[in-house]
N, C-alpha and C positions, 0 to 999 in steps of 0.2 A: 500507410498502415504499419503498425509495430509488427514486428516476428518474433516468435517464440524464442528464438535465440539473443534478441536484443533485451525481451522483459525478463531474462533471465531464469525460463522456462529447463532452456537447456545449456549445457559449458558453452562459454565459446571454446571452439575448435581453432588449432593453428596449425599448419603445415610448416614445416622443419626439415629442415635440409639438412644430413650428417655425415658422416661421414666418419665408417668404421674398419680400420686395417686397408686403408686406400680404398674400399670401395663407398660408395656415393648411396644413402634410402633417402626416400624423402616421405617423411611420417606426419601422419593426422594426428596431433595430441591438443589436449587440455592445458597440458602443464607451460611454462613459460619457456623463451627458446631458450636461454641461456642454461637452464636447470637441466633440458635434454639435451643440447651440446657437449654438456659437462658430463652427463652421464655416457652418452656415446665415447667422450675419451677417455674415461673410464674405462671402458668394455675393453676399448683397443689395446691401452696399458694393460690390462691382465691378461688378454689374449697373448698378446705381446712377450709377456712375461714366464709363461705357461711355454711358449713357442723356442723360448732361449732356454728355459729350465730341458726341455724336450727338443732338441736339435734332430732329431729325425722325424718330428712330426710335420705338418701339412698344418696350412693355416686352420683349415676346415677342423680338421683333429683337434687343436688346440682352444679352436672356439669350444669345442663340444666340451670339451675337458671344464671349461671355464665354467661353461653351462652348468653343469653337474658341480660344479664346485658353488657356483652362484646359489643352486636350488639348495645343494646341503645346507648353505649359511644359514636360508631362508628357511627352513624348516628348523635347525637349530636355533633360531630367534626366535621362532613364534612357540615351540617349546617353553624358550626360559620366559616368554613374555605370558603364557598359559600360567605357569610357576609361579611367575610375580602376582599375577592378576589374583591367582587362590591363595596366597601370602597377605597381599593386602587385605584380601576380603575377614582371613581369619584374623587380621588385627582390628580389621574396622569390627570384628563380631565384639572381641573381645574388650572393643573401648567402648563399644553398646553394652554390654554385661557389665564393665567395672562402673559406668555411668551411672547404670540401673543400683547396682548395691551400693555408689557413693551417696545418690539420692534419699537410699532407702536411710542409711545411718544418720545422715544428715538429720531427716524427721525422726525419727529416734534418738536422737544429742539428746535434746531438750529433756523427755520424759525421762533416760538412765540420770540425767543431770539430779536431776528434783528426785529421784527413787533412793541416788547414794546418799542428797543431805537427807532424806527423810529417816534413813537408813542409822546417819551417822548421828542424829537428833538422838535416833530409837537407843543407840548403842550408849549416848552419854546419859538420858533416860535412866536407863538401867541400870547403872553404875552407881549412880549415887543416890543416895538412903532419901527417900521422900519424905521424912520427916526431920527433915534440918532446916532451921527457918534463915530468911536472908542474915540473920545477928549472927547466928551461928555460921554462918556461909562465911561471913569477913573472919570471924574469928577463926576459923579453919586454915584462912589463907595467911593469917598474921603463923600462924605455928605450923605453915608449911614451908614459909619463908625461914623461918627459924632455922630450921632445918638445913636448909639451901645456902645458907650463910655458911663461911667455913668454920672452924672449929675454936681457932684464935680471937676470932670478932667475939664470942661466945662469954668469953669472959675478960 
């Protein structure tokens, strides 16, 4: 019969043997041994370290120290990770908002497109005398060209 910890109901559990400032726990974790090894030598180097920084303290002392310096870290990271988290969230709003007004302009191209030639038709429209017929239209352009010539071609 399967057990709940083989169908993967619950972690496997491993027992770990470590060993922290010469003394010996032997811990029930999740995690893999070599990850908790690594961490237990960790602890030891800063206790360690805390201990030479502080030459009249007591190993005990300088675990505690470390403790307190451990938990600082860890509250100051989960601060800037709070920080980061409302940071990203205000960029991911603000790539949803400029999404939303790219879409919207995007469907709007089209109709400003067609409104300024309509616009620009209306403008040339108006400009010019409605009663000039295409004969007169070329003859317009032969004596605008005249004009456009420099002065020396002229005669």
């Amino acid at each position: 019969m399967r057990t709940k910890e083989r169908d993967g109901l619950f972690p496997m559990k491993n027992k770990v043997l470590v060993q922290v400032c010469d003394k010996e726990y032997s811990l029930i974790t999740e995690e893999a041994e070599n990850y908790v090894k690594a961490l237990a030598a960790e602890v030891t180097d800063m206790i360690e370290t805390t201990a030479y920084k502080n030459l009249r303290t007591s190993k005990f002392d300088a675990a505690m120290i470390t403790c307190l310096e451990l938990c600082d870290k860890i509250h100051k990271l989960s601060d800037a990770n709070e920080n980061m988290r409302r940071e990203i969230k205000s960029y991911t709003d603000d790539i949803g908002r400029l999404t939303k007004k790219l879409a919207t302009l995007e469907r709007q191209k089209p109709a400003k497109k067609q409104n300024a030639k309509d616009a620009e038709k209306a403008d040339s429209a108006e400009d010019a005398p409605d009663d000039i017929t295409e004969n007169e239209t070329g003859e317009f352009d032969e004596e605008l060209n005249r004009f456009n010539t420099p002065v020396y071609k002229q005669f």
